[in-house]
C-alpha positions in Angstrom: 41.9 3.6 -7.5 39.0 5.6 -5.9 36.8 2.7 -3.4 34.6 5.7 -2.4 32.1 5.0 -5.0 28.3 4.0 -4.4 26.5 1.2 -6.4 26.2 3.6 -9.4 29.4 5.0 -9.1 27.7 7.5 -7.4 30.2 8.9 -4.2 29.2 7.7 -1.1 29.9 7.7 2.6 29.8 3.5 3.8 28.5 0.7 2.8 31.3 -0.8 0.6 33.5 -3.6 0.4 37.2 -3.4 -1.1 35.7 -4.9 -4.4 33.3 -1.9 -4.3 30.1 -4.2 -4.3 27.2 -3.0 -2.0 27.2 -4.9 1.6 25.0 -4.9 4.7 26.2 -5.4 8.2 23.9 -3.4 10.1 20.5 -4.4 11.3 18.7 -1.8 8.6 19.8 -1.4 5.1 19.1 1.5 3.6 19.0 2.8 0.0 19.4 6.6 -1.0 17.7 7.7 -4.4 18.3 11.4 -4.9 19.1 12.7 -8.3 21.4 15.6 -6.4 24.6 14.4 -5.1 25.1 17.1 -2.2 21.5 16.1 -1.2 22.4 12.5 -1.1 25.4 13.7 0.8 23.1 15.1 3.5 20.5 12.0 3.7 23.4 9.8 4.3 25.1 11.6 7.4 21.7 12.2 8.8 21.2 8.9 8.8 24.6 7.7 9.8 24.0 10.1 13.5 22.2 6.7 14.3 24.2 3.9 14.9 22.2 1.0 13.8 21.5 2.8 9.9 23.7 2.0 7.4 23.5 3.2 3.7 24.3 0.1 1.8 23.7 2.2 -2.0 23.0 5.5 -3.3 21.5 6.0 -6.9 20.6 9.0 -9.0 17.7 7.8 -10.9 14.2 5.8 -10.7 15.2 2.6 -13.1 18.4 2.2 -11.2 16.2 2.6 -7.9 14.2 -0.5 -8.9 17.3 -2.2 -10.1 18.9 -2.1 -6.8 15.7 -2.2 -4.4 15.3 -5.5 -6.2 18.3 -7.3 -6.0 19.5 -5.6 -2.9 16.2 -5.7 -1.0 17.2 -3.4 1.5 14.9 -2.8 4.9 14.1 0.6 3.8 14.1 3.1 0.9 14.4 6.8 1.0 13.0 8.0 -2.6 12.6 11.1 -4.2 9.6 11.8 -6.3 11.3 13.7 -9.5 13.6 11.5 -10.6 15.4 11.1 -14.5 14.2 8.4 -16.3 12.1 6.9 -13.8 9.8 8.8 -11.7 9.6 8.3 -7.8 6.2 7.5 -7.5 6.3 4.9 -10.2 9.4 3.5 -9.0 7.8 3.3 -5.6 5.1 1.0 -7.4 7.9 -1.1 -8.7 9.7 -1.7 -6.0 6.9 -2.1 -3.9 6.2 -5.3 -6.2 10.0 -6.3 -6.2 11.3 -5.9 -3.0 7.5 -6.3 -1.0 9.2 -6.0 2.6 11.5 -3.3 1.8 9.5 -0.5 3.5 9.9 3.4 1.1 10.3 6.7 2.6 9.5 9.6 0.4 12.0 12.6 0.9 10.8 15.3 -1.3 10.8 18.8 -2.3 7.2 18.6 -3.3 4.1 18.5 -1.2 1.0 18.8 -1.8 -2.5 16.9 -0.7 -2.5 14.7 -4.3 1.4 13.7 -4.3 1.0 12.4 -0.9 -1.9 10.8 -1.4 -0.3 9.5 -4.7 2.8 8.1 -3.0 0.8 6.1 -0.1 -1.3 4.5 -2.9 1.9 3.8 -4.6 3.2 1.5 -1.5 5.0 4.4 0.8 4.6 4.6 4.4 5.9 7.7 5.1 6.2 11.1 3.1 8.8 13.8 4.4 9.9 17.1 2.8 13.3 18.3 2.0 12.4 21.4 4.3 11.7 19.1 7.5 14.9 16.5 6.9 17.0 18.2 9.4 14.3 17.9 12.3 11.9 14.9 11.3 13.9 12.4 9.1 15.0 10.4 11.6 11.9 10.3 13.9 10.3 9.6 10.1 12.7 6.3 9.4 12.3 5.3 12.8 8.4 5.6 12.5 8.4 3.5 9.1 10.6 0.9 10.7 7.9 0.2 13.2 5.5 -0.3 11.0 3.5 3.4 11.8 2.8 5.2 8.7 4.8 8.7 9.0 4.3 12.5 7.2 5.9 15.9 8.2 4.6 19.0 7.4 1.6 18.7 4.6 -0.4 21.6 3.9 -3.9 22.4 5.8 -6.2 19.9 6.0 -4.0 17.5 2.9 -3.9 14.7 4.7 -4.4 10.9 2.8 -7.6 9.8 4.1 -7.3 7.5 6.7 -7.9 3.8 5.0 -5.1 5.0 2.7 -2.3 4.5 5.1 
């Protein structure tokens, strides 16, 4: 019997009891939504290089994202923006409603002016693309766990307006 499987039955690195039921026992719970397994894969060690973050679930789609942010309530979110079945932005809107202290990091592919502006408005604070995850996701999570609103690289002159985040 493989125990290596995330909330979805998705593979995933900690996080799991011998029942194979999500658990938390470090001070920040985190949840993984990634449609891309090998990407998930990389989120979850580059967040496991600090101690204190602990991947309680990974899942692959925006309806199981608001599933689990709502019964798991997890301290923070890392969400991708084109997800199957439920996209990030309106899952972000979900959860945000769901799980109000749960704080949502966007990790994306896509950047542009509009889709960050879009995900603040949607309840984000803090935008980060996939290109910048190896140098600013960490300095990103730790950001949003303070409470500061957090972006990497965003075209010239694209940031949200100010009152916005």
């Amino acid at each position: 019997m493989d125990l290596n499987l995330g909330c979805s039955g998705a593979p995933m690195t900690s996080g799991l009891n011998v029942s194979g039921s999500c658990v938390g026992t470090s001070s920040v719970r985190i949840l993984v939504v990634d449609d891309y397994e090998p990407w998930r894969r990389v989120l979850s060690r580059t967040l496991e290089k600090q101690p204190e973050l602990q991947v309680i679930c990974e899942v692959t789609d925006g309806l199981e994202a608001v599933q689990k942010g709502a019964e798991l309530k997890p301290d923070l979110i890392l969400l991708d923006i084109g997800l199957p079945k439920l996209d990030g932005i309106e899952a972000a809107r979900r959860l945000h409603r769901l799980s109000p202290k749960s704080k949502i990091l966007f990790v994306s592919q896509w950047c542009s002016a509009d889709l960050v502006h879009e995900a603040f408005n949607a309840g984000a604070q803090g935008f980060v693309t996939k290109t910048d995850v190896g140098s600013k996701l960490l300095t990103a999570v730790n950001d949003v766990l303070r409470g500061k609103d957090s972006m990497s690289t965003l075209p010239k002159g694209s940031a949200p307006p100010a009152e916005e985040i």
